[in-house]
C-alpha positions as CSV (number, residue, x, y, z in Angstrom):
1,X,67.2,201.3,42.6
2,X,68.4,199.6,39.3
3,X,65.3,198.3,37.0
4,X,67.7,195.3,36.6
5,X,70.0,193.2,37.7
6,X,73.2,191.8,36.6
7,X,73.1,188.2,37.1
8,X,75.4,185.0,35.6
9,X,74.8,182.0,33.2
10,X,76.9,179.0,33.0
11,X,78.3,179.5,36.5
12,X,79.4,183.0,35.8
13,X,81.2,182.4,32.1
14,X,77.9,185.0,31.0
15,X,77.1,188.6,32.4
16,X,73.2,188.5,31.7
17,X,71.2,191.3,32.6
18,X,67.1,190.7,33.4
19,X,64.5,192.6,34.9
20,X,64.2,192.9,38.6
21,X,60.5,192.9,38.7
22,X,59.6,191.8,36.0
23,X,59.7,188.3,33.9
24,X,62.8,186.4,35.2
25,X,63.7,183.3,32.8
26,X,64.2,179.6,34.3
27,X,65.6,176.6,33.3
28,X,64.3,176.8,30.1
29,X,66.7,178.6,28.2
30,X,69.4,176.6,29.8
31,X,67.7,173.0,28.6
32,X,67.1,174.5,24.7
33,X,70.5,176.0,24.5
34,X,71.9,172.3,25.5
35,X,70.0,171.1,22.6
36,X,72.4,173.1,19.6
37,X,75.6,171.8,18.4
38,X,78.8,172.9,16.1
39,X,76.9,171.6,12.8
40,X,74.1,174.6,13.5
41,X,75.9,177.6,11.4
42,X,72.4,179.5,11.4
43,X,70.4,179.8,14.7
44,X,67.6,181.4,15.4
45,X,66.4,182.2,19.0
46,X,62.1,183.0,18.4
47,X,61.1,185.7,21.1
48,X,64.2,185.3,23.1
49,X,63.4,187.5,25.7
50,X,66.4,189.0,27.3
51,X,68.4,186.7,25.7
52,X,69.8,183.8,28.0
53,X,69.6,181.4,25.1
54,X,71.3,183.5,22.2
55,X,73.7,184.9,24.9
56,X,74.7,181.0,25.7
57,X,74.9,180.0,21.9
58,X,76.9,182.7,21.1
59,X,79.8,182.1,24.0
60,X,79.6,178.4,23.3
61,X,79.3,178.4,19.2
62,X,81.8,180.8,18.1
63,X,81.6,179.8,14.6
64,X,77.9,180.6,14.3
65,X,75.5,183.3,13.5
66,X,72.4,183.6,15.9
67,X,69.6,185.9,15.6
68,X,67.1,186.7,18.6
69,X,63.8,188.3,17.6
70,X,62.1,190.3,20.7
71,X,59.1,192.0,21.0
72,X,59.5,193.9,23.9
73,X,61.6,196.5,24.3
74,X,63.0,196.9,27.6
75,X,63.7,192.8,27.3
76,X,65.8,193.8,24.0
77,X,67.6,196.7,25.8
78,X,69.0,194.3,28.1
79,X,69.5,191.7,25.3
80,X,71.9,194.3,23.5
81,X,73.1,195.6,26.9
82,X,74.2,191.6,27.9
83,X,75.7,191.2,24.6
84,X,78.1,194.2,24.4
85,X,78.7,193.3,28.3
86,X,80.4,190.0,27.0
87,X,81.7,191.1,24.0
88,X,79.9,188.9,21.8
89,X,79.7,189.6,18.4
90,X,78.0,186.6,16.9
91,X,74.8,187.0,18.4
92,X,72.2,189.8,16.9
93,X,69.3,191.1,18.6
94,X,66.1,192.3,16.5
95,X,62.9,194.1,18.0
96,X,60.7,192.2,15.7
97,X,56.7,190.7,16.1
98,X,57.5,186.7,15.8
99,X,54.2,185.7,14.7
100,X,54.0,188.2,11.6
101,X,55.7,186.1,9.1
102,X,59.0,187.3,7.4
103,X,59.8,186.5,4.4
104,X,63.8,186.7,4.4
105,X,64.0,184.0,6.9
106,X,61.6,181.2,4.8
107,X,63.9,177.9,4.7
108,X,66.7,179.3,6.3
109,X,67.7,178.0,9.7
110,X,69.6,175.3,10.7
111,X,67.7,175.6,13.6
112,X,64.8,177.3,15.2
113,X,64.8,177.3,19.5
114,X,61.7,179.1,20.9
115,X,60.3,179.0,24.6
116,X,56.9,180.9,23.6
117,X,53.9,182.0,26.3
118,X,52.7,179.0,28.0
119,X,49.4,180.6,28.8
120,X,46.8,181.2,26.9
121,X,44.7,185.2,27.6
122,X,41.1,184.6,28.7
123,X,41.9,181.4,30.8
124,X,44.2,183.0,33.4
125,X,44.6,186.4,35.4
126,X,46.9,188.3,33.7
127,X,49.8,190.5,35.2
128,X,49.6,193.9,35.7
129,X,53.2,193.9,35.4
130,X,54.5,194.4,31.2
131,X,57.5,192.2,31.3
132,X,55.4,189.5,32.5
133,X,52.6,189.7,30.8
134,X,54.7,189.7,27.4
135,X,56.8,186.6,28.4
136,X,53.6,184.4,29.8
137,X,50.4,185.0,28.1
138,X,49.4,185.2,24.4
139,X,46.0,184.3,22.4
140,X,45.9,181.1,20.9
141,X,45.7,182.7,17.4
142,X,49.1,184.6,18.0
143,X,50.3,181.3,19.1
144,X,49.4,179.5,16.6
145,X,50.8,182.4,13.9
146,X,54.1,181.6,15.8
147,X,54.2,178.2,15.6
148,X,53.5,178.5,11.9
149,X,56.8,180.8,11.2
150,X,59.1,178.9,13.4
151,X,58.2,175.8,10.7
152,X,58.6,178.1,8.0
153,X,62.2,179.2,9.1
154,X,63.4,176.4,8.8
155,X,65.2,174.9,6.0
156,X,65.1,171.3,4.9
157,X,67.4,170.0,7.0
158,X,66.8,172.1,10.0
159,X,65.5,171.7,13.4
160,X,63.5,173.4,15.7
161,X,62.5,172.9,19.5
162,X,60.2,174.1,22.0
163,X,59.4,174.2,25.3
164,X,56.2,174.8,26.6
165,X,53.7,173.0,29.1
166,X,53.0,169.5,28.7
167,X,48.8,170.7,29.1
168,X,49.3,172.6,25.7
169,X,50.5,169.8,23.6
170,X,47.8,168.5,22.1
171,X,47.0,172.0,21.2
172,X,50.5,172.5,19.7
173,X,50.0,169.4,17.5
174,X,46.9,170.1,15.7
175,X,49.3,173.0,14.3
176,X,52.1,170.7,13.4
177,X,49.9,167.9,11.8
178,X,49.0,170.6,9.0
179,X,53.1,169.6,7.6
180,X,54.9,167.1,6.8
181,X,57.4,166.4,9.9
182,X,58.8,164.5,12.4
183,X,58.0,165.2,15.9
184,X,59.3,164.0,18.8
185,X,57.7,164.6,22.5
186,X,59.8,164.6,25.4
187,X,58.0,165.1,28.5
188,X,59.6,166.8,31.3
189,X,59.5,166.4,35.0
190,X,60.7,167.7,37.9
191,X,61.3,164.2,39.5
192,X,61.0,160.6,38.8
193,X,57.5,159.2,38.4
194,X,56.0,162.7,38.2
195,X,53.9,163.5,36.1
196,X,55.4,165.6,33.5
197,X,54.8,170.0,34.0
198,X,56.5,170.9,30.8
199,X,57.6,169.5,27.1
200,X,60.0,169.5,24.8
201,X,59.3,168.8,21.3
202,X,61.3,168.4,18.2
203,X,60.3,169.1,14.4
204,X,62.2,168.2,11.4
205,X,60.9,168.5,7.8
206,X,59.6,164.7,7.0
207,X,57.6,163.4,4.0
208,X,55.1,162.9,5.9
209,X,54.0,163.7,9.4
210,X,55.1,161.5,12.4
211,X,55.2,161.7,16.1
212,X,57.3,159.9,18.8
213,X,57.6,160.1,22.2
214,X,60.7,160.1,23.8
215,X,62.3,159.6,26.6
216,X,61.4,162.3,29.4
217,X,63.8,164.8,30.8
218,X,64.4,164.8,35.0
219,X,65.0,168.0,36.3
220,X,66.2,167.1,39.7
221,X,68.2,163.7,41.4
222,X,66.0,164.5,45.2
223,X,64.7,168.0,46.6
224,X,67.8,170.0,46.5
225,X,70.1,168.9,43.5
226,X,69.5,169.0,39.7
227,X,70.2,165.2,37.8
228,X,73.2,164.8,36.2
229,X,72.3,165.6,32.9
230,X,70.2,169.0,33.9
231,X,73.8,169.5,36.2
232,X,76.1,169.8,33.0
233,X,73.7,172.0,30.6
234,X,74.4,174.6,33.2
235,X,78.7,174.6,32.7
């Protein structure tokens, strides 16, 4: 039996290739890729796994260079395996630490999209399982290292977002409130008057450190369909 499988994004447009027992991604790549546009010449993708976010920039944004930085080596194999798969040439993958900081990226995105470990080591039972344990759990000083570089990528008129869970915001903003920027909170739910399970937050450079709240994001309409909005981020 395969250690993967080949599986689809954007309603089969994508060949993307994951592991079969280990970390599968969700909807979050597919919400943070809906977030990039034509003006974003420089992307990149901050532990991207096995690359569902670069893999969708790179088919949808022709016209610009992204970079995915992985730690994990069999999640970069298939990165570089889903790439050549699609013949996308755009995209690069890098087996690369995210939070040691490197210096030829300082100031240079256009924008930053990152969907880091949403929980923290010593507060949960960790996998036995490698792929898992890479994707989902990190030490808040790691975390807090990659926060810092993600900010430090970017150039002055860049952007970055994240998506992580809503429980681990107010840990995620004592980072930020160290810089001058503009942060915007968008909680998200899985349905209306929920309360919210993840985030997505914003940062620009600012002169001096704001944050707003946003409008929240509704993954699904009733119990079997996604909203509208969650609908078209997947063609």
């Amino acid at each position: 039996m395969s250690l993967y499988t080949k599986d689809h994004l954007l309603e089969n447009k994508i060949i993307y290739f994951q592991p079969r027992n280990g970390y599968r991604s969700g909807i979050e790549p597919i919400i943070l890729a809906a977030q990039a546009n034509h003006e974003h010449k420089s992307i990149l993708d901050l532990g991207s796994g096995c690359g569902p976010i670069s893999l969708i920039l790179a088919y949808r944004l022709p016209n610009s260079k992204i970079i995915g930085l992985e730690n994990n080596k069999l999640h970069l194999e298939l990165s570089l395996k889903s790439k050549l798969e699609n013949n996308l040439y755009n995209v690069e993958f890098k087996n690369e630490d995210v939070c040691i900081f490197n210096e030829k990226y300082l100031n240079y995105f256009d924008l930053v999209l990152s969907n880091p470990p949403f929980f923290f080591e010593n507060q949960i039972i960790k996998s036995k399982n490698e792929s898992i344990n890479n994707a989902k759990y990190i030490s808040k000083e790691k975390s807090e290292k990659w926060f810092q570089n993600l900010i430090l990528y970017l150039n002055d008129n860049g952007r970055a977002l994240i998506i992580n869970r809503f429980e681990n915001v107010e840990f995620m903003l004592q980072t930020f409130r160290l810089y001058n920027l503009l942060v915007e909170i968008t909680p998200i739910l899985s349905f209306k008057d929920t309360k919210p399970k993840n985030v997505l937050l914003s940062l620009k450079k600012n002169e001096k450190y704001v944050e707003k709240t946003k409008n929240e994001i509704i993954i699904h309409s009733n119990s079997s369909k996604y909203s509208k909005q969650v609908e078209d981020w997947f063609k």
